[in-house]
C-alpha positions as CSV (number, residue, x, y, z in Angstrom):
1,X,30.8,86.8,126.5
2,X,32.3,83.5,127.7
3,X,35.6,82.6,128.0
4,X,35.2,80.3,124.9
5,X,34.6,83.3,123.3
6,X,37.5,85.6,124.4
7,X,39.9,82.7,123.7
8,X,38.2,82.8,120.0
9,X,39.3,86.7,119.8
10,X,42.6,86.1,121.3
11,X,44.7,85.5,117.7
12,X,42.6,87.6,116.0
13,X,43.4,90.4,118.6
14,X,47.1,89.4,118.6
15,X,47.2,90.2,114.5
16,X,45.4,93.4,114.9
17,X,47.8,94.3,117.6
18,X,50.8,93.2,115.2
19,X,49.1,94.9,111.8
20,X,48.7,98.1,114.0
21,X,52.1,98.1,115.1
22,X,53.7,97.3,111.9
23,X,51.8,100.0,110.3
24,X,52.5,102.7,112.7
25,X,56.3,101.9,112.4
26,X,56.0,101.9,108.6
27,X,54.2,105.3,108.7
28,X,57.2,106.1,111.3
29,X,60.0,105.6,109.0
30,X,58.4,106.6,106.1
31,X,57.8,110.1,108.2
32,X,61.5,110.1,109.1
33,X,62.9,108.6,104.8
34,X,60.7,111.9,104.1
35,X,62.6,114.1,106.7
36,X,65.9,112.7,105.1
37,X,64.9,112.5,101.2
38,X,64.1,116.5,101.9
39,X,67.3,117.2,104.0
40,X,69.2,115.2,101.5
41,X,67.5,117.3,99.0
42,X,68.5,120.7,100.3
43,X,71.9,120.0,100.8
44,X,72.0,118.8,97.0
45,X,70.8,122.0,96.1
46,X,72.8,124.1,98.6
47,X,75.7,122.2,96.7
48,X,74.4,122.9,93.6
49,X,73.9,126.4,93.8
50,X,77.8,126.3,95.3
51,X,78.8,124.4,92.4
52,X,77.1,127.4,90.3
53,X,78.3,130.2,92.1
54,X,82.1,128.5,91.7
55,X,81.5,127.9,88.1
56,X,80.5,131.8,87.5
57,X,83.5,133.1,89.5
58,X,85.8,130.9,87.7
59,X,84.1,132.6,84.8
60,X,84.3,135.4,86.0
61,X,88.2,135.2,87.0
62,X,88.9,134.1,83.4
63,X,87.7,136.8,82.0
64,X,89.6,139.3,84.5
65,X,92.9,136.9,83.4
66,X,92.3,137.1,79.7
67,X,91.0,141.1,80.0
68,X,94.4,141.9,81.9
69,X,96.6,139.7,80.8
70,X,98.4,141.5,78.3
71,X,98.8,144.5,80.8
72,X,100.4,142.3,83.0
73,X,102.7,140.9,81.1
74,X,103.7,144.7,79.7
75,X,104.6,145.0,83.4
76,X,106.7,142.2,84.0
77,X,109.0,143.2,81.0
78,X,109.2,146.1,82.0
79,X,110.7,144.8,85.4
80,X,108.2,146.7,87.5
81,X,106.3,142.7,88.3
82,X,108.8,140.3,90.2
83,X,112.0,141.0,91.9
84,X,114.4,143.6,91.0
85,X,116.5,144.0,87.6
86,X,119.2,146.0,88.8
87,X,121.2,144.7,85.9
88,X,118.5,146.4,83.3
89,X,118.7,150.0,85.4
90,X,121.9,149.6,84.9
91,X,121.8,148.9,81.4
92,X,119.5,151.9,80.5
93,X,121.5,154.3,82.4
94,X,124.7,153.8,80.5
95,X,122.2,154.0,77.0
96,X,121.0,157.2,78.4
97,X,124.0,158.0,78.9
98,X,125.0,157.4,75.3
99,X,122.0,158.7,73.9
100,X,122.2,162.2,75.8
101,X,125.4,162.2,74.8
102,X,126.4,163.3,78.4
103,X,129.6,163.0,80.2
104,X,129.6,159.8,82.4
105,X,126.7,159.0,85.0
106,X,127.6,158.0,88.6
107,X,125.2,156.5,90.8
108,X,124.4,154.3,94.3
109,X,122.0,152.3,94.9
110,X,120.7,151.4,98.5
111,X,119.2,148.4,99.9
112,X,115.6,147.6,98.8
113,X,112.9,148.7,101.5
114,X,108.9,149.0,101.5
115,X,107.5,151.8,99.4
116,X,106.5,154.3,102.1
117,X,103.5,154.9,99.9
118,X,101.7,151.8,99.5
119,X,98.8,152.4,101.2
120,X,97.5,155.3,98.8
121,X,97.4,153.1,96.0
122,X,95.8,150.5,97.9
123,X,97.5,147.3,96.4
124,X,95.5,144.5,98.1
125,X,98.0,141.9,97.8
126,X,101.0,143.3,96.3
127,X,103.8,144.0,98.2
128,X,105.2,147.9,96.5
129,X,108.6,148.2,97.2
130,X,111.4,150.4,95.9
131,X,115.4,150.9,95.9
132,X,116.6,154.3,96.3
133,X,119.4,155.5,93.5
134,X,121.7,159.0,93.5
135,X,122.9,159.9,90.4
136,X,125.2,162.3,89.5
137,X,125.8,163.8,86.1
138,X,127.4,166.7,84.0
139,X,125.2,168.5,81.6
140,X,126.0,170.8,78.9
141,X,123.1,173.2,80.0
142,X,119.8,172.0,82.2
143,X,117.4,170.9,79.7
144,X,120.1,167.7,79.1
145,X,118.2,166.6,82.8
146,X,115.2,166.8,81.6
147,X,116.0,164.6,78.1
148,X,117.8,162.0,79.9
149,X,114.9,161.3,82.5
150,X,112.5,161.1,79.2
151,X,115.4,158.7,77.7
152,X,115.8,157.2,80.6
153,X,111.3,156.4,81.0
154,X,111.6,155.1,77.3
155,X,114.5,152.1,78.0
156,X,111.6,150.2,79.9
157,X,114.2,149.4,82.3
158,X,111.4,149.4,84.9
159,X,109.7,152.0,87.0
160,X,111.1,155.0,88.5
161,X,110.1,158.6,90.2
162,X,112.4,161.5,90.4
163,X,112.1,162.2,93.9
164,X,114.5,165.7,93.9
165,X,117.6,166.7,92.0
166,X,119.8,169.4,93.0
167,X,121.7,171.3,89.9
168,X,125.1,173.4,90.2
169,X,126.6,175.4,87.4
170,X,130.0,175.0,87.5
171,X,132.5,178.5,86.8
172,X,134.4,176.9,83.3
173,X,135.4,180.5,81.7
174,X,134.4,179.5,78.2
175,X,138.2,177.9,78.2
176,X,136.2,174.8,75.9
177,X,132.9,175.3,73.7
178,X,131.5,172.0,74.2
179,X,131.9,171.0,78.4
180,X,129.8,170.4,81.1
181,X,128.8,173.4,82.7
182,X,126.2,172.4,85.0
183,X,126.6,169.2,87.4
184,X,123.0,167.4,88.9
185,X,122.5,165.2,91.8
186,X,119.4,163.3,92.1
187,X,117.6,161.0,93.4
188,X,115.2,158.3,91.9
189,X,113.4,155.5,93.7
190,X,112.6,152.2,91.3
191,X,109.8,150.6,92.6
192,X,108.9,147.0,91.7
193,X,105.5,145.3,93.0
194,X,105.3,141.1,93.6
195,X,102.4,139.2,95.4
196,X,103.3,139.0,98.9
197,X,103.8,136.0,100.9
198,X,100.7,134.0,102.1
199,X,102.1,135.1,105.9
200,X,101.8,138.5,105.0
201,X,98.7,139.2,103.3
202,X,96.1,141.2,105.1
């Protein structure tokens, strides 16, 4: 082959070269717009199934809201949801009172403190609390205790436990037919529940 010759091949060579070229980098980025279309692809479907799984919880959650709901509110009239209503105890004991027809209630009230027994009921993120309360009553015989904690349950006033009482009889000689004859002491803790604080959430 003369030189003539090879200078004849040269720009043919030189295009072959350049269509080689060109098509390896074409089959290059196509390779790596594949790559991409399908990593663009899974995270659209990784979103999507997100998007899905959000839209059945929220579903889901709206059903739990509408399902309890009603219960819920029950419980925040009642004064057991939200902070104390110390006013409405008070309220309810002197109905009680009138309605037991007793002599006069007495009563303290201490400072609100954790309910020592949260953990059994296992509140997730309400914070159970409760206010201790001695009362002190006279009673015309013992069963009058027992109807003014019923009347007492049925002012939904809030929620409440009888944690012990301690009944005396006292000496009245029969001087009067209708006097107290028996005094009690107890002691009630209201407890009241509210979402705690973002800081104290477990």
């Amino acid at each position: 082959m003369t030189q003539a010759d090879l200078q004849a091949l040269k720009n043919p060579l030189l295009v072959l070269l350049a269509v080689l070229v060109a098509a390896a980098a074409t089959i290059y980025l196509t390779d790596q717009l594949r790559v991409s279309a399908r990593r663009q692809l899974a995270q659209q479907q990784s979103q999507l199934k997100e998007a899905r799984t959000r839209l059945q919880k929220s579903g889901d959650e709206k059903d739990i809201i509408i399902r309890y709901l009603q219960g819920f509110r029950r419980l925040q009239l009642s004064g057991f949801i939200g902070e104390e209503q110390r006013i409405n105890w008070l309220d309810g004991l002197r109905l009680t009172n009138q309605q037991a027809d007793l002599f006069g209630v007495d009563y303290q009230i201490g400072a609100q403190k954790p309910y020592p027994y949260a953990a059994e009921f296992n509140p997730g993120q309400l914070e159970l609390n409760q206010s201790l309360m001695r009362l002190r009553f006279r009673l015309l015989h013992e069963e009058d205790m027992m109807r003014f904690f019923s009347i007492l349950a049925r002012q939904n006033a809030g929620i409440f436990t009888v944690d012990q009482c301690d009944m005396r009889r006292i000496d009245t000689a029969g001087v009067i037919r209708y006097q107290p004859n028996v005094t009690a002491e107890c002691e009630l803790s209201w407890i009241t529940a509210k979402v705690a604080a973002a800081g104290e959430r477990k």
